[in-house]
C-alpha positions as CSV (number, residue, x, y, z in Angstrom):
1,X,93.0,152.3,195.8
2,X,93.7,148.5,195.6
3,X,96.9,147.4,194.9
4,X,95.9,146.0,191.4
5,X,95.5,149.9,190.4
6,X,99.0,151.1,191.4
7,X,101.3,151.3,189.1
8,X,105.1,150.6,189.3
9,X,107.2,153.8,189.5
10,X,110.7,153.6,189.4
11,X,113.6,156.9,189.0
12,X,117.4,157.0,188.7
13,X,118.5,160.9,190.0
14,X,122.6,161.0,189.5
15,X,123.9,164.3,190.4
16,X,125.5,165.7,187.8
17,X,129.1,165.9,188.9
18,X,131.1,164.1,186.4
19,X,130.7,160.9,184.1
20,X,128.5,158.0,184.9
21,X,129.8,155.1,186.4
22,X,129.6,151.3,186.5
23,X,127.3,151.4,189.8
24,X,125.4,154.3,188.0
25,X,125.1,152.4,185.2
26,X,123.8,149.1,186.8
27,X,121.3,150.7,189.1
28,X,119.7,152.6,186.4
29,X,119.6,149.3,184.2
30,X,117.9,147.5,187.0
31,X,115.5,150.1,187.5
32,X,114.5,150.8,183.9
33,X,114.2,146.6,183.6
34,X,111.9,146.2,186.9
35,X,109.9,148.9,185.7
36,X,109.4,147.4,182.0
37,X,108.6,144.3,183.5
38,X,106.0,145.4,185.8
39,X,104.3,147.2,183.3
40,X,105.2,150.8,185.2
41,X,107.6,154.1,184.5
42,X,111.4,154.5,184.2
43,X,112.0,158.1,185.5
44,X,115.1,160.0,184.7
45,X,115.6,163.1,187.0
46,X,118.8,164.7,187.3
47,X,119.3,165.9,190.7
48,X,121.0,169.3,190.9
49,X,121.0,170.1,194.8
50,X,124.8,169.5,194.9
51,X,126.1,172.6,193.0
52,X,129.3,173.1,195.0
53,X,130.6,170.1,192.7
54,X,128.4,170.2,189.6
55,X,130.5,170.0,186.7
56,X,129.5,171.7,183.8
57,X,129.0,169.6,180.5
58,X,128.1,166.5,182.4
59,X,124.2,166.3,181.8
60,X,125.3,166.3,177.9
61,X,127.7,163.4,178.4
């Protein structure tokens, strides 16, 4: 595989443990733009490995 055949992949994975923030907000912008640009994927995954302080509601919001 060359180079030329990859494609640009990019994610943003908050946790779900309250309400996006600013920084949340600006990293996932930044990521969905490079990704657009290049041509590649914008990835959404919402990480729930931290269920000691996963607040319920939040994915909805």
């Amino acid at each position: 595989m060359t180079d030329q055949d990859k494609t640009i992949r990019t994610r943003f994975a908050p946790s779900p443990t309250g309400y996006v923030h600013i920084g949340n907000f600006r990293t996932a912008l930044f990521s969905y733009l490079f990704a657009k640009h290049s041509g590649g994927q914008f990835i959404l995954r919402i990480e729930d490995t931290d269920r000691t302080r996963l607040v319920e509601g939040a994915v909805e919001n």
